[in-house]
N, C-alpha and C positions, 0 to 999 in steps of 0.2 A: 319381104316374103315371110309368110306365118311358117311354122312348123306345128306338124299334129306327132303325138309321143303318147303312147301308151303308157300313165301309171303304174308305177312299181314298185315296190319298198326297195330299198337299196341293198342292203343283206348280202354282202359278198364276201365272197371266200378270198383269201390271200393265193389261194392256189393256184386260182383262173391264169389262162393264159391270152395272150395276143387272139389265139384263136379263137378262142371259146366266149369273147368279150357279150355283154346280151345283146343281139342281134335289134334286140326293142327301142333299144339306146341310142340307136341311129337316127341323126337327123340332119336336113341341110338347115343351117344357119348363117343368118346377115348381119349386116350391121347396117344403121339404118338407113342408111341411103340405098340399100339393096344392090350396090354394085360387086362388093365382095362379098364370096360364099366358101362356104367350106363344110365337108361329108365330115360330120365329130359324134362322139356318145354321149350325152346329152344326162346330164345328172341334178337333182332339182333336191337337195338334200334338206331339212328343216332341223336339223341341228349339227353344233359342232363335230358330235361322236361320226356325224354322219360325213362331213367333208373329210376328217381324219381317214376314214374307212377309204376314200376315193384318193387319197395320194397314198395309201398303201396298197390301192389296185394300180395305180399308174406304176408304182414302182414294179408289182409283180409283173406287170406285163410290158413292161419297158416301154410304156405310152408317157407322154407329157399331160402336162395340165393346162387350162385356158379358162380365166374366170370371169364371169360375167354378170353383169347385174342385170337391165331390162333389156339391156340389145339396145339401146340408145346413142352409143357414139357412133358418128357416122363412119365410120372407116373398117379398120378392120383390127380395132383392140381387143373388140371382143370375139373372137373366132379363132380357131386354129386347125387346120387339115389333118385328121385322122386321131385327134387328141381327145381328152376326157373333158368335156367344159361343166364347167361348174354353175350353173346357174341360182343364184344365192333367193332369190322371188320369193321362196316359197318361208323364209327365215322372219318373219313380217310382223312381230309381237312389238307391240309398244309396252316395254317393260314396267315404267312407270314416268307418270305425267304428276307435279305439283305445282298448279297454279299458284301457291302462296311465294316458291321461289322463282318459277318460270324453266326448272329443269324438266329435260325431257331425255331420256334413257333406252334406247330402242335397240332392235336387232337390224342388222344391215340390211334386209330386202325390205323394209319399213321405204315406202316413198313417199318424194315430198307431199304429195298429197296426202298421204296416211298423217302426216306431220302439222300438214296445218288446218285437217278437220277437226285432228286432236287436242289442237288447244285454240282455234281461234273465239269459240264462244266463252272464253276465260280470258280473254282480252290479248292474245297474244301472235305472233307472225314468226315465221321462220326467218332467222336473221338474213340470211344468203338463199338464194332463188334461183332457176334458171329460166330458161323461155318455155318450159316443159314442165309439168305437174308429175310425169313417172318418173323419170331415172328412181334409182335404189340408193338409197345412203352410201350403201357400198361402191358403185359406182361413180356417185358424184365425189365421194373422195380420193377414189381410187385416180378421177383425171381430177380430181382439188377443182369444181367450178366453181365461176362465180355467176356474178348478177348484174345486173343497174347500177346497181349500188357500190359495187368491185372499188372506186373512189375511195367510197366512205367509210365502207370495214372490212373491208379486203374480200378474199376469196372463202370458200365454208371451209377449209381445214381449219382457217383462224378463230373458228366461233366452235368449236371442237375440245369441251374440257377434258374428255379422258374418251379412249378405244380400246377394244381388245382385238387384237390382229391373229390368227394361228397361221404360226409355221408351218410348211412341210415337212416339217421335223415332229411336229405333233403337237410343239411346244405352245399353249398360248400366253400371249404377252398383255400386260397391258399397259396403254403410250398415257403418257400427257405432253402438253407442253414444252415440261423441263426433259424430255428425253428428245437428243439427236434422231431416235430413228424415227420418231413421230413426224418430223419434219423432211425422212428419206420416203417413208412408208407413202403416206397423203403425196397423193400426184402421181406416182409411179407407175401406173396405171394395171394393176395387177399384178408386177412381177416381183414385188419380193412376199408379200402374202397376202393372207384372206382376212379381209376385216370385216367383222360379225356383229360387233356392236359397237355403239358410239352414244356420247351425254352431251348434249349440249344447252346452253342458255339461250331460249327464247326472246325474241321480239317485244316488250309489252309494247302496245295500242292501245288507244281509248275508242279508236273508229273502224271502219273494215273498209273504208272509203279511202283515197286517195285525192289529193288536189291536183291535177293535172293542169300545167303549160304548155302551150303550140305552137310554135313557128315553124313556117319555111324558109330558112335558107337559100343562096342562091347557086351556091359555089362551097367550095372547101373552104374560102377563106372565113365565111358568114356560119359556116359548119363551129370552126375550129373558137372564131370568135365569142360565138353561143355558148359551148361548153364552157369557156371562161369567164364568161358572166356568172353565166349560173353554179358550176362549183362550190363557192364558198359557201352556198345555203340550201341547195337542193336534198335533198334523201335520196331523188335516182335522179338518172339522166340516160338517158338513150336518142339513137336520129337513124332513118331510115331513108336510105342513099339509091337514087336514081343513076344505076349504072349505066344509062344509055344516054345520059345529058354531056354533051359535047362543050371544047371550047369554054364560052368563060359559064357555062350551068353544070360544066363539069363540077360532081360532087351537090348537087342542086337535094334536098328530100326533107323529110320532117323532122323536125327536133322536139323531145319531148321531156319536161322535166317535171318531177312530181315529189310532192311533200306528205309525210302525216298528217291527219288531222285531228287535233285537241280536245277533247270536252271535259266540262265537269262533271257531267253525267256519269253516273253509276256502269250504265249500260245502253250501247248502242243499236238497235236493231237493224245494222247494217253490217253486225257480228254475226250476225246466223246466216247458217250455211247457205239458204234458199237465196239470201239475197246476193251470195260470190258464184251459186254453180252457174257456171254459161248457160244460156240458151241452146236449146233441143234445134231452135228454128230461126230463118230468117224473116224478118218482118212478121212471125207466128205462120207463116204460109209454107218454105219451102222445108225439108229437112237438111240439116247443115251433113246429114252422113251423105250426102247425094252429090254437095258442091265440090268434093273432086273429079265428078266428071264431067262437072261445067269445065272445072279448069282446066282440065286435059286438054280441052281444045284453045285454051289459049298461052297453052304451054309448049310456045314455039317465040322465035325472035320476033318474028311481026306481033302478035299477042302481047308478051311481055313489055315491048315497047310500047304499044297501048295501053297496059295497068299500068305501068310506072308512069309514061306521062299525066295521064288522068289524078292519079294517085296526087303526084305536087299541082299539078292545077288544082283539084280542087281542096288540097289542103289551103295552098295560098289564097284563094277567092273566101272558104267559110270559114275557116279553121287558124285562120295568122294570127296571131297572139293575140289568145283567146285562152281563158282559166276554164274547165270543166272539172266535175267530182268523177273519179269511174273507181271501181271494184278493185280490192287489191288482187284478186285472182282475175281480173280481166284484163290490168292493167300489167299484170307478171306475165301471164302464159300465153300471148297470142299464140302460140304454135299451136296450141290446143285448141282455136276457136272451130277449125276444122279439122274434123276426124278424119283420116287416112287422108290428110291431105299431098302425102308424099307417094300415095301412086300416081296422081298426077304425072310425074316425071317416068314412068312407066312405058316403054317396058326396060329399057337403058338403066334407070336409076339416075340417082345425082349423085354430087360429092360437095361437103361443106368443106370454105378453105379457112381459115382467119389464121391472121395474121396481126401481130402485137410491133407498136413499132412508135420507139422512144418521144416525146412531142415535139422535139426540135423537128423531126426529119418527117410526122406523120403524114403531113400534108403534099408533100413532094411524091411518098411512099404511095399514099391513097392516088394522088393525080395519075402517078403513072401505072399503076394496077389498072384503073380502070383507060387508059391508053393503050394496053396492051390486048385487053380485054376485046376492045371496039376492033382496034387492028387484025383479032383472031376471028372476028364477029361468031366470039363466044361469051358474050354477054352474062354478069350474073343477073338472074330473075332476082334474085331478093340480097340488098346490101343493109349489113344494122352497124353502126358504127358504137361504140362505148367509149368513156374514159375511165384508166384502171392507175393504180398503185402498185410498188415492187412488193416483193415478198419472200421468205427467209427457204421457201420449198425448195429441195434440190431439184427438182425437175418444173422446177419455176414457168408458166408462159408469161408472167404480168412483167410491165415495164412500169418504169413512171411518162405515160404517153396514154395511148389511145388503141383500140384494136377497131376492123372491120372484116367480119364475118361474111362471106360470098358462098350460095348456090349455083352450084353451075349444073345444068341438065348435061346429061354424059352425049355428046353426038355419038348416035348410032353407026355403030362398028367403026367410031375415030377415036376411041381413047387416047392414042397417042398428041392426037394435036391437042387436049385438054391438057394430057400430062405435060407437053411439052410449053404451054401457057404457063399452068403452075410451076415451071422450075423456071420459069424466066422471072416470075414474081417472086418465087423464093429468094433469086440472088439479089432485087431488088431491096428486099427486105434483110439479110446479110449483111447487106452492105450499110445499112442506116444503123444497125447494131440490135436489129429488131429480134425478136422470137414466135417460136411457134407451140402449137396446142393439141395434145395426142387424140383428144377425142370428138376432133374435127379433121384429122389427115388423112389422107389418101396417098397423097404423092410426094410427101418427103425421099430425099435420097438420103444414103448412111452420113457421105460429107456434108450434109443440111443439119442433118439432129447433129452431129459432132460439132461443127461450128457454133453452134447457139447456144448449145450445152454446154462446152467448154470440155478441155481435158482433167480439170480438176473434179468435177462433177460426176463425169463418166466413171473415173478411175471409183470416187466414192459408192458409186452404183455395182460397179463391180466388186468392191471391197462386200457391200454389204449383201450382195448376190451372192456371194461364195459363202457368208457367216450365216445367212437367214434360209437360202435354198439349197443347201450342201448338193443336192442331186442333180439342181438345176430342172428343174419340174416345171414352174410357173412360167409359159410360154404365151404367145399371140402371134397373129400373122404377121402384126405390129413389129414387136420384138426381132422375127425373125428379120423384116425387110431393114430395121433400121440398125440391130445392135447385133445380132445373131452371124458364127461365121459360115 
């Protein structure tokens, strides 16, 4: 769901009260699976003086805070009922870019796409990526994503040489590495402060092409097989899981592994931009902003069982290991190939679930997810499975295992029976020592995020909530469902 908002210069008085808040500021906001909403004032500041200015209104008017980067996480991190949300978009300066060392220096509402138009014709790629070209720097560190690649260099807080975080205290900080709270901060998903800017070291390439491998798999077993072949020497790896294959095609979808490619060449004309933006059209004929309302209509269980099965047959028939060259922004951002393709799921919304779950146990964990799934004949439409690496974040989702990311369309007026799928999958995953990922939740319960988290982690989260947000300001609907009394 869009919001429309009247520009304003922000210019407030400390005096304002609750009542008098600007009525302009009001808007409904989602999160992107459009299931959660919440009525908040709506603040879109373009410099620090200015976020500073909006926690000394939340203070005068005894409002909280709720920060937001594009409205990207599907759940409801980024929203909060009746609060001041921060929406950081508009902060989008690329500070400075030098190709000689491959540093790039930006302010948080900088997206990744801002990031890799900005250096890729100097031969360079954002280390860490997601399935999406928008999220805001600030937000993908704020939930620490990763990539494909999650394997091979972990998550983007780890590709992060230095930030400047501001407290709500007014204070701003700035992290590297060697500081503990650099490692509380990235992941927390908003709640201990506002990170504004960040430096990190680029990608160098020599190509903008990608080598791509294809198999289909037939089961989990040939899933889990594949990954381990390929590990040792891949750059990504990704496989995309037919959740409605039964029996021994349970776990059945495409696996896909892809490498850099080399040259001696000076310069590749497969670095410029013209030749990564996606296409406007299908075959030059249809426009791609149109094919969410094809999909609509086959965004039901009989439907989706028809793309997904079609989908592995005819991977398996053209496409079974088989090398093709594809675009490194074609090959990163499917989620992008279609624009609004998540009204589709309209007018319910959907809800992303994944789930992180150690490699001894992933395969039993994935079997019986999509077990419970069929039994509920709530089916996810789209399964992407990854293999990931641990990592030193307090609010850590990575295992040394495997995750599998689930869409599930919301039955209209059943959210109970989804949520109550999801908590059956949660214990599942509990029980294997698994974890979970804040900016893919929906239906976490308090005793879910305390079990995965652990009591020592919590306790450090509260230690540094009370040193970083004396007031306790930095909120979410998040916050409240999972940690909030």
């Amino acid at each position: 769901m869009a919001y429309q908002l009247r520009e304003a210069p922000i210019n407030l008085e400390p005096s304002q009260t609750a009542q008098n808040l600007p009525q302009e500021r009001l808007a409904v906001l989602t999160g992107y699976g459009m299931h959660s909403e919440a009525d908040a004032y709506l603040f879109r500041p373009t410099s620090v003086a200015e976020i500073r200015q909006v926690f000394d209104l939340a203070r005068a008017t005894n409002r909280r805070v709720c920060l937001r980067g594009a409205g990207r996480s599907y759940g409801d991190a980024n929203i909060r009922r009746e609060a001041l949300v921060v929406d950081i978009s508009r902060m989008r300066r690329i500070l400075s870019w030098d190709p000689e060392t491959g540093l790039l220096d930006c302010e948080a509402g900088v997206t990744i796409e801002d990031m890799w138009r900005t250096v890729l014709e100097d031969g360079y790629w954002p280390p860490v990526v997601s399935g999406t070209m928008y999220p805001t720097i600030a937000g993908a560190l704020g939930m620490n994503i990763h990539g494909k690649n999650n394997f091979r260099v972990g998550t983007i807080g780890e590709q992060v040489l230095e930030m400047d975080v501001l407290l709500t205290t007014g204070e701003l900080k700035t992290l590297t590495p060697v500081d503990e709270l650099f490692y509380q901060i990235i992941g927390s998903a908003g709640l201990l402060g506002a990170i504004v800017r960040a430096k990190f070291k680029m990608k160098h390439i020599a190509t903008g092409d990608l080598r791509v491998f294809a198999s289909s798999p037939k089961n989990w077993a040939e899933q889990i097989e594949t990954f381990e072949r390929f590990e040792p020497e891949a750059d990504y790896m990704v496989s995309w899981i037919d959740c409605f294959g039964k029996g021994e095609a349970s776990g059945r979808g495409q696996f896909h592994a892809a490498w850099y490619i080399h040259s001696d060449q000076p310069f590749s004309s497969t670095l410029r931009p013209e030749h990564q933006d996606l296409p406007d059209t299908i075959m030059g004929l249809v426009p791609k902003s149109m094919v969410w309302r094809f999909l609509k209509f086959f965004c039901n269980r009989p439907g989706m069982r028809f793309i997904n099965g079609a989908k592995h047959r005819t991977g398996a028939l053209l496409g079974d290991h088989k090398t093709h060259h594809q675009s490194l922004v074609g090959f990163s951002f499917l989620l992008d190939y279609v624009p609004n393709w998540r009204n589709a799921y309209l007018p319910s919304g959907f809800i992303q679930y994944q789930s992180f779950i150690p490699k001894e146990h992933a395969r039993d964990v994935f079997a019986g997810q999509i077990a419970y799934q069929q039994e509920a004949k709530l089916e996810s439409y789209l399964g992407v499975m990854k293999r990931h690496r641990p990592d030193r974040f307090l609010f850590s989702h990575a295992v040394d295992g495997y995750s599998l990311a689930l869409d599930f369309k919301i039955p209209k007026k059943d959210w109970a029976r989804l949520e109550k799928l999801c908590h059956r999958m949660n214990d599942l995953v509990l029980d294997a020592g698994g974890r979970f990922y804040f900016a893919k939740d929906s239906t976490l319960r308090r005793a879910d995020a305390r079990a995965y988290l652990g009591d020592s982690a919590l306790a450090t989260f509260r230690d540094a909530k009370r040193k970083l947000d004396p007031d306790d300001l930095l909120t979410s609907e998040l916050a409240r469902r999972l940690f909030e009394k």
